[in-house]
N, C-alpha and C positions, 0 to 999 in steps of 0.2 A: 632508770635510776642510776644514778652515780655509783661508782664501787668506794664499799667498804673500807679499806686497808689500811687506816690507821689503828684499829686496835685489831687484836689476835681473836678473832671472830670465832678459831675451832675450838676455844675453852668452852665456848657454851655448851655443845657436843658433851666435851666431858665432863661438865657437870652432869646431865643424866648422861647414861649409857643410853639408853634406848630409843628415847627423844629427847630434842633441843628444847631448852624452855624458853617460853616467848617473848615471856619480857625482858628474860637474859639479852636474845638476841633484839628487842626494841631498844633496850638501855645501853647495847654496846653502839649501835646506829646514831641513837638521839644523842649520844655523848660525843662520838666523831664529828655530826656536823652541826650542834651545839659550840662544842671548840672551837674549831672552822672559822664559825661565824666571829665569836668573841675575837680570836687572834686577826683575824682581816681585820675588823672594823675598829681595833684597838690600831695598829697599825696605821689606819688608813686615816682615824680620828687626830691620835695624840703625836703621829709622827710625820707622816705626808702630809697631811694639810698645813702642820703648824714651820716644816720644813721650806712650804711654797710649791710642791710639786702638784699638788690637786690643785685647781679654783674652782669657786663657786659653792654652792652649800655642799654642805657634807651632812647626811642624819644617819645617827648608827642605833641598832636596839637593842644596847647594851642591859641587860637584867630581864630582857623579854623574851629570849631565843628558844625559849620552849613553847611559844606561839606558832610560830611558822616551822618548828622541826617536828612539834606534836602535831601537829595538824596536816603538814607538806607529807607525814610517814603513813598517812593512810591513803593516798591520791594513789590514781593508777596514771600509767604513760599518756592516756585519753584524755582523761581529764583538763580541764583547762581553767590555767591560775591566773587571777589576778592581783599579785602582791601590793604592799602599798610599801617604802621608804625605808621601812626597819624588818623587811623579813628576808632577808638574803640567805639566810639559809635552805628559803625555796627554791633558789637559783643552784646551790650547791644539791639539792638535790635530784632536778631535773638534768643534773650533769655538765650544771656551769666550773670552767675550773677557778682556781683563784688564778691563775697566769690574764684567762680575758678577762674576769672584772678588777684585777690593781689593772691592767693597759687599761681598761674602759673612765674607772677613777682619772687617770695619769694623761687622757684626752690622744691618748697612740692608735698608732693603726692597727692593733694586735686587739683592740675591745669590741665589744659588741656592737659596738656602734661606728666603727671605726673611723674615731674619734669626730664622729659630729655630734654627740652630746655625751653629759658626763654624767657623774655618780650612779644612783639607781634607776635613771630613766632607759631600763635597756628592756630589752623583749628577744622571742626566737618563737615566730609559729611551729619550727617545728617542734619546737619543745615543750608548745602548747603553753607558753607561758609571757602574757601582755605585759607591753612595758604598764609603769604607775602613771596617773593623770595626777599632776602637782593639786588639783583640787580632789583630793582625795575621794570624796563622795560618789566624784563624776564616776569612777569607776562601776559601782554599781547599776547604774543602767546600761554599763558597757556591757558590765558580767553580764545581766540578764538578759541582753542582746544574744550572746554566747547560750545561754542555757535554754532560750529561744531557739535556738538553731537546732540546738541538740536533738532538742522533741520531736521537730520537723524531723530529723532525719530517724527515730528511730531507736536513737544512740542511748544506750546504760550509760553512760558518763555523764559528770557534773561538773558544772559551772563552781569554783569557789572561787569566794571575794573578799581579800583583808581592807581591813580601815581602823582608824583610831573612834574613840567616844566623842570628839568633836565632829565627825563628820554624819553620824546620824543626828547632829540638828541641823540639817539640811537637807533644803527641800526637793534637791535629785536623788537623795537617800532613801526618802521618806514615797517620791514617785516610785524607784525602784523596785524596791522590797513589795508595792503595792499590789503593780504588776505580774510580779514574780508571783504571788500568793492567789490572785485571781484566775493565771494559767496554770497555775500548779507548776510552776519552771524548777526543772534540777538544778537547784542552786543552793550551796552551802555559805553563809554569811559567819564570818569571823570578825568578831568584836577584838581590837587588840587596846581593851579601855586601859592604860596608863597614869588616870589621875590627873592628866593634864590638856589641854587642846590648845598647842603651842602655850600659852603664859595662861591659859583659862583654866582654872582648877575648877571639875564637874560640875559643883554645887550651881556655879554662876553661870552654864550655860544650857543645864538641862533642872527641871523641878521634879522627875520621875528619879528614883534612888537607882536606879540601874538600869542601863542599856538593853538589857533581857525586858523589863516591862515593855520597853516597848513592842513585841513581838506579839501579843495576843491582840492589839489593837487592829493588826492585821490578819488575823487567825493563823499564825504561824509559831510554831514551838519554839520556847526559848530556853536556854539553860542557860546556869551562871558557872564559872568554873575556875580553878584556883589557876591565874595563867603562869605560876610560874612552876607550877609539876608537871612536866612534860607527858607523865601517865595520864594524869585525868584531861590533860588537852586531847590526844591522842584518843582517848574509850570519847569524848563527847563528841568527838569529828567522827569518830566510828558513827554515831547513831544518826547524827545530820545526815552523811551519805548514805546509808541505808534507808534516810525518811524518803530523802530525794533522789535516791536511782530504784526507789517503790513504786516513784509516780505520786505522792504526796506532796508535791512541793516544796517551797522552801525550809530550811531550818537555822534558827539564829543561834551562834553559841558565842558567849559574852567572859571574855577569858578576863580577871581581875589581874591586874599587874603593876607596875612604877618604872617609868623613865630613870634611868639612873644617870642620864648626862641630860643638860638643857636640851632645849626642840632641835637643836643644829650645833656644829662644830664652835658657831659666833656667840651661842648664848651663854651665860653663864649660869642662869637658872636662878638670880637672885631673889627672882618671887617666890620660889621653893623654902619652905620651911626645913630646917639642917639636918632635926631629928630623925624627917622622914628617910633623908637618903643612907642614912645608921640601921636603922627599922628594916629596911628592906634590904640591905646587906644582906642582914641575915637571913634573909630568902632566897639570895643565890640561887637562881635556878642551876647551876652547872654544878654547884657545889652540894646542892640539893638531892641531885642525882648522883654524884660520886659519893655520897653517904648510904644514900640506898644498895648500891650498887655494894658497896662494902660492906654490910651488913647483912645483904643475900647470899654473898659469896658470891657474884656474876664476874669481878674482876679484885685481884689484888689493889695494894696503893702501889706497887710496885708497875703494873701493869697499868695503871693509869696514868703514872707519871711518865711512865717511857712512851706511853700514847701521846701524851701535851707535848711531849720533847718531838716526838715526830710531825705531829700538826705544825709547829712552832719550824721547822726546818722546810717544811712542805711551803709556807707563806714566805718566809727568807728566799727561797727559791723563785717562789712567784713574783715576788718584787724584782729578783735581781732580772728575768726574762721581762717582766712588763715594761723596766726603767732601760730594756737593750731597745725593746723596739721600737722602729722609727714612726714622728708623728705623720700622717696623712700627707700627702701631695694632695696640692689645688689642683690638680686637675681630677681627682674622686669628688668633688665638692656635691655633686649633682648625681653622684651615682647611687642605685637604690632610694631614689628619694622621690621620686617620681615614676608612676608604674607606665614604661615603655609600650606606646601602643599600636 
């Protein structure tokens, strides 16, 4: 896991003398790379792409980043991710830095991919974490491939797998999860429902009221959970992995949320009713937790703001190293791309 060090982590300490409280030290974590998240993808949305230095889509999950930080904060190093488009905060914390993903964005040799493809399509076996399959869905039979393996070998570790509510009406979804439930596969399934499947608002692509019903059709547990408090993401991923590194099989947890920018950096979201995105202002997830956090005493506002100020210099940096290094030479065109036999 990534190191901590944008907020002052030994306050938690002295708030008890005796021992550290837990969600002191979850809520200084989930707010580090919460932040993170927000200032790269604001960054990378409203200033690089519209700048010219990125091409091609850009999707950022802006109002949803207590999905993949609640949920990324209970995974062990074993474990193995498969993100979808807007959870990059699972990338910061299997120990991506933001220096490889703006190079990765920006198409340099410094990214994970070094520079043969862009935005979130990057991965690192060793970091136990698969690039995204642009058909979202497909990933799921990928996981379940993964949490297949698992069993074979033996392994406590699980499989998780993000996706939007659009991609459980589809039918390698609906295979997936199938399978999964029939072998009893350690596989933790994350709902990141946002109200929308690209311009499809729920109503008109699925007739069940929530993504969770669909789980007992398969005999596997479903929960609904508020996605944008990063505590209750967090306790409901706790319970998925414990179903599934029991030997229980699958567990579905259907996190409720809102897209706060169109499907991509090109959309403008015109089919979006205006109210909603006022309404869920005020659900802020980040802002959500620097209230809690303030009112436990876990951190000052003082201490939060000198943390945003630090995040905020940390990304300035990573841009200014992404935008040094140099793009790909053709003659890497073919390298690691092909497994040498």
């Amino acid at each position: 896991m990534a190191a901590v060090n944008s907020l002052d982590l030994s306050r938690v300490s002295r708030l008890s003398p005796e021992k550290p409280d837990p969600d002191a030290e979850l809520a200084q974590k989930a707010l580090y790379y919460m932040s993170l998240m927000r200032e790269m993808e604001d960054r990378i949305y409203y200033k690089l792409y519209r700048q010219g230095k990125i091409v091609g889509g850009v999707y950022v999950g802006r109002g949803q980043e207590a999905i993949c930080v609640g949920a990324g904060l209970t995974t062990e190093p074993e474990d193995v991710l498969f993100p979808c488009h807007r959870d990059m905060g699972l990338f910061f914390i299997r120990g991506f830095t933001p220096q490889e993903i703006l190079a990765q964005y920006m198409g340099r040799a410094g990214g994970v991919t070094h520079g043969k493809d862009g935005n979130m399509h990057m991965g690192d076996m060793r970091r136990r974490i698969v690039a995204i399959i642009s058909a979202l869905a497909t990933s799921v039979p990928v996981a379940v491939g993964a949490a297949l393996a698992l069993k074979y070998q033996g392994s406590r570790n699980v499989a998780y797998v993000f996706f939007g509510d659009g991609a459980t009406s589809r039918g390698d979804w609906h295979e997936g999860v199938n399978f999964a439930a029939v072998q009893k596969l350690p596989l933790v399934l994350i709902c990141n429902n946002n109200a929308y499947a690209y311009s499809t608002p729920l109503d008109k692509q699925m007739a069940c009221a929530n993504v969770a019903d669909r789980g007992p059709a398969y005999g596997i547990p479903a929960e609904i959970v508020d996605g944008n408090d990063v505590f209750e993401v967090y306790r409901a991923t706790e319970r998925a992995k414990a179903h599934a590194r029991e030997g229980l099989g699958p567990y579905l947890v259907e996190c409720k949320t809102f897209r706060m920018t169109g499907h991509a950096a090109h959309d403008a979201a015109e089919y979006v009713p205006k109210h909603l995105f006022a309404e869920w202002a005020e659900k802020d997830p980040i802002k959500r937790l620097e209230r809690l956090m303030l009112a436990k005493g876990f951190a000052s506002r003082e201490e939060i703001d000198a943390a945003s100020a630090r995040v905020l210099e940390e990304v300035d940096e990573a841009q200014a190293w992404a935008e040094q290094s140099p793009y790909p030479d053709a003659s890497e065109a073919l390298k690691d791309v092909y497994e040498q036999g």
